[in-house]
C-alpha positions in Angstrom: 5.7 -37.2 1.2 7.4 -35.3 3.7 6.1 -32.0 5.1 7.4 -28.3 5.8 8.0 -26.2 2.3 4.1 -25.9 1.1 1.0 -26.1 2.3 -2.0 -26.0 0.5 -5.3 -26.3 1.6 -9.0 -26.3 0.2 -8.2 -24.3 -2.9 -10.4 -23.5 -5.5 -10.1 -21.8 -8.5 -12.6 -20.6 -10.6 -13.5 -18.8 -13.6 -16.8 -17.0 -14.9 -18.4 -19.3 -12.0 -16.6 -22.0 -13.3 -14.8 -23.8 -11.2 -11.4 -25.0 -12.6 -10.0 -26.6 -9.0 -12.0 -27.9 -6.4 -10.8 -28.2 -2.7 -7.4 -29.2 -3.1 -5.5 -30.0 0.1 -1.4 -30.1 -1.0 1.5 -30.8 1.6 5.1 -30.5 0.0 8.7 -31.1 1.2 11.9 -31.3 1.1 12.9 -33.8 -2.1 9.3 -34.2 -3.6 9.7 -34.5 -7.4 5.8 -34.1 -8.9 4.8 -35.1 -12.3 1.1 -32.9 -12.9 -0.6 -34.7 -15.4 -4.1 -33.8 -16.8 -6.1 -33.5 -20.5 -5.9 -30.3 -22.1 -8.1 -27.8 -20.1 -8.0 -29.7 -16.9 -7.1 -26.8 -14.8 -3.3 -27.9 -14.5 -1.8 -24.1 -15.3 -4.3 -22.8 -13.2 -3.1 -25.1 -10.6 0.7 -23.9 -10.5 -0.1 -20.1 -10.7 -2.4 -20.4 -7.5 1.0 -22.2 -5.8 2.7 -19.5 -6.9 1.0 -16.6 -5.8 -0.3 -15.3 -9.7 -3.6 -16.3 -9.8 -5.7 -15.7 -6.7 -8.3 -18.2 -5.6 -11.9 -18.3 -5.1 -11.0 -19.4 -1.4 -8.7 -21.6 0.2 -5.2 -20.7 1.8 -1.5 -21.2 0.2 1.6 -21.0 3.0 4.5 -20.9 1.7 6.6 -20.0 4.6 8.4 -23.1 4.2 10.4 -21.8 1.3 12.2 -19.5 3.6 13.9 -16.9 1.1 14.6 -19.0 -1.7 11.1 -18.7 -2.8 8.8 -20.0 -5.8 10.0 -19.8 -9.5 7.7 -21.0 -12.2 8.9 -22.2 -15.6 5.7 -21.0 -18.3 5.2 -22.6 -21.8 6.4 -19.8 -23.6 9.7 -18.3 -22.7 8.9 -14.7 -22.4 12.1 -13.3 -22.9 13.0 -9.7 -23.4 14.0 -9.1 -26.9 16.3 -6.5 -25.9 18.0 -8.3 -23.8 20.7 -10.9 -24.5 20.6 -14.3 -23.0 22.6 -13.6 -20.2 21.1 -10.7 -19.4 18.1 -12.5 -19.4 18.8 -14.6 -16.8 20.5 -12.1 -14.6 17.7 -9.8 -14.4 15.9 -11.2 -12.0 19.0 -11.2 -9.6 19.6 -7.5 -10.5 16.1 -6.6 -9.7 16.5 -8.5 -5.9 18.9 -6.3 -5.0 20.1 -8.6 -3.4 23.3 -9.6 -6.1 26.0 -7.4 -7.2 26.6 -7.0 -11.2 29.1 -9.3 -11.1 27.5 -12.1 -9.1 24.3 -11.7 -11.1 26.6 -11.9 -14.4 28.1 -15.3 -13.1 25.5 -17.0 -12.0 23.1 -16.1 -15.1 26.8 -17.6 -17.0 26.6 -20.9 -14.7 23.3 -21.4 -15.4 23.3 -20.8 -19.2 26.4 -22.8 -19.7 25.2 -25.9 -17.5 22.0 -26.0 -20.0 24.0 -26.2 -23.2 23.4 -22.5 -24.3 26.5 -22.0 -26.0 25.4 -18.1 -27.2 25.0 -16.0 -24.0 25.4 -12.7 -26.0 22.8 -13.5 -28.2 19.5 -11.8 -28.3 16.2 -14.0 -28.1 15.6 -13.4 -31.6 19.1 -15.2 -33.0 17.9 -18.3 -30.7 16.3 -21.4 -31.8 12.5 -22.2 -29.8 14.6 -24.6 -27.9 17.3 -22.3 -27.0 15.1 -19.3 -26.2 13.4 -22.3 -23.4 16.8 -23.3 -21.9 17.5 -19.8 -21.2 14.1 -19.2 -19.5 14.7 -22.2 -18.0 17.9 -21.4 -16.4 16.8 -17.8 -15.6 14.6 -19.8 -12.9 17.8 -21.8 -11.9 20.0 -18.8 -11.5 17.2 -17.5 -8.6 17.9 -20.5 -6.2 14.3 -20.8 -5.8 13.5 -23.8 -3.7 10.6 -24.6 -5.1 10.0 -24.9 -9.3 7.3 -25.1 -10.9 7.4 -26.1 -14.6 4.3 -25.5 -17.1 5.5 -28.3 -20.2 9.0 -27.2 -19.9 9.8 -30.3 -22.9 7.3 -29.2 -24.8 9.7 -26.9 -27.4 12.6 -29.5 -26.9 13.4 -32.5 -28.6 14.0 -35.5 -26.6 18.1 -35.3 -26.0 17.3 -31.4 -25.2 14.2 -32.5 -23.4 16.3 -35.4 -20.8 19.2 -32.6 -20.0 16.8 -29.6 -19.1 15.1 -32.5 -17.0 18.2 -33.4 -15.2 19.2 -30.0 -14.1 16.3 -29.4 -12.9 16.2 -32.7 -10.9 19.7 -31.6 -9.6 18.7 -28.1 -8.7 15.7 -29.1 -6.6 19.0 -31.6 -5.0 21.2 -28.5 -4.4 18.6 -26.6 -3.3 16.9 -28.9 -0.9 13.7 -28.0 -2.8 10.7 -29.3 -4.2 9.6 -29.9 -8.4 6.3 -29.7 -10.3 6.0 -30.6 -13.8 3.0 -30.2 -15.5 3.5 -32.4 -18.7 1.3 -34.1 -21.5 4.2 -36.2 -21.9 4.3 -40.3 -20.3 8.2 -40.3 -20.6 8.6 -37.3 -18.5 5.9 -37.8 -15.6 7.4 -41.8 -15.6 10.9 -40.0 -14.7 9.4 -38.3 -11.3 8.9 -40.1 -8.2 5.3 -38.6 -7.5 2.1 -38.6 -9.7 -0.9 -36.2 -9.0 -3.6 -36.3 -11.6 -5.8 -33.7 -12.2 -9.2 -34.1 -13.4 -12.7 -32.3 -13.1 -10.9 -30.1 -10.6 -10.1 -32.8 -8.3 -6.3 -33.8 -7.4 -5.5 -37.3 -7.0 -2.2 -39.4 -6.2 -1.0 -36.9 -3.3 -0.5 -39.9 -1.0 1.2 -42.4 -3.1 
């Protein structure tokens, strides 16, 4: 793999003096395409938030000075949408907060990403979504940020497997436009055969970096 956007080393995670990871070393660049695969309880989640800055370690160091401004956006299991909030306005929440996007900017791209991802509501609230729906919108609120690096917790997993290949593919093609990097953490042997990279993660030990 090639270097410069993340570097991880000895991180460990651990809870009630359990430890979840174990001294993992991570280098990421430009183009890396991840599959994280790991049994149930393996630590995987754990794994991601550490990367991106919401869980803090038991030691170990995470520089992410690579990223530059685009940043770290992380794709969870479970949507957590605002019910208040339409689709749209959703997705361009996290561009209003920045500061750094006009209304209108925020309002298009949140409309890009939305409409790219087959949500064909964007005024709808969460509530009037299907599952599936209510993930392609979390999904492209993550998109809509330019982040350079994205990491996605079982983003399939609410998606059936036409849903599942396009949400695949634009995230594929944003980590392209971006000149980012993508982790997927998945259960799923279809999805981690689609990335070029496998990291397996087992008794808190990451193997498969070098391959």
């Amino acid at each position: 793999m090639s270097k410069g956007l993340l570097e991880v080393r000895n991180l460990s995670v651990s809870y009630h003096d359990q430890v979840i990871i174990d001294d993992v070393d991570i280098d990421l660049g430009v183009g890396d395409k991840v599959a994280l695969v790991g049994r149930s309880g393996s630590g995987k989640t754990s794994l991601l938030l550490a990367i991106a800055g919401l869980l803090v370690p038991a030691r170990g160091k995470v520089d992410r000075g690579g990223l530059g401004q685009g940043g770290v956006a992380v794709v969870f299991q479970s949507p957590s949408l605002i019910p208040e909030l339409s689709a749209a306005e959703n997705v361009a929440l996290p561009l209003r907060l920045s500061g750094e996007t006009t209304a209108t900017e925020a309002a298009t791209r949140a409309d890009a990403a939305l409409s790219g991802l087959g949500v064909a509501s964007p005024d709808a609230l969460p509530s009037q979504l299907s599952g599936g729906q209510q993930q392609r919108v979390a999904i492209a609120r993550v998109l809509a940020t330019g982040a350079r690096l994205i990491l996605a917790d079982e983003p399939t997993g609410a998606l059936d497997h036409d849903s599942g290949r396009s949400v695949l593919a634009a995230l594929h093609s944003h980590c392209d436009e971006v000149s980012g990097a993508l982790i997927v953490a998945t259960h799923d042997d279809e999805v981690a055969a689609g990335m070029p990279i496998r990291w397996s993660l087992a008794d808190g030990r990451l193997s498969g970096q070098d391959r």
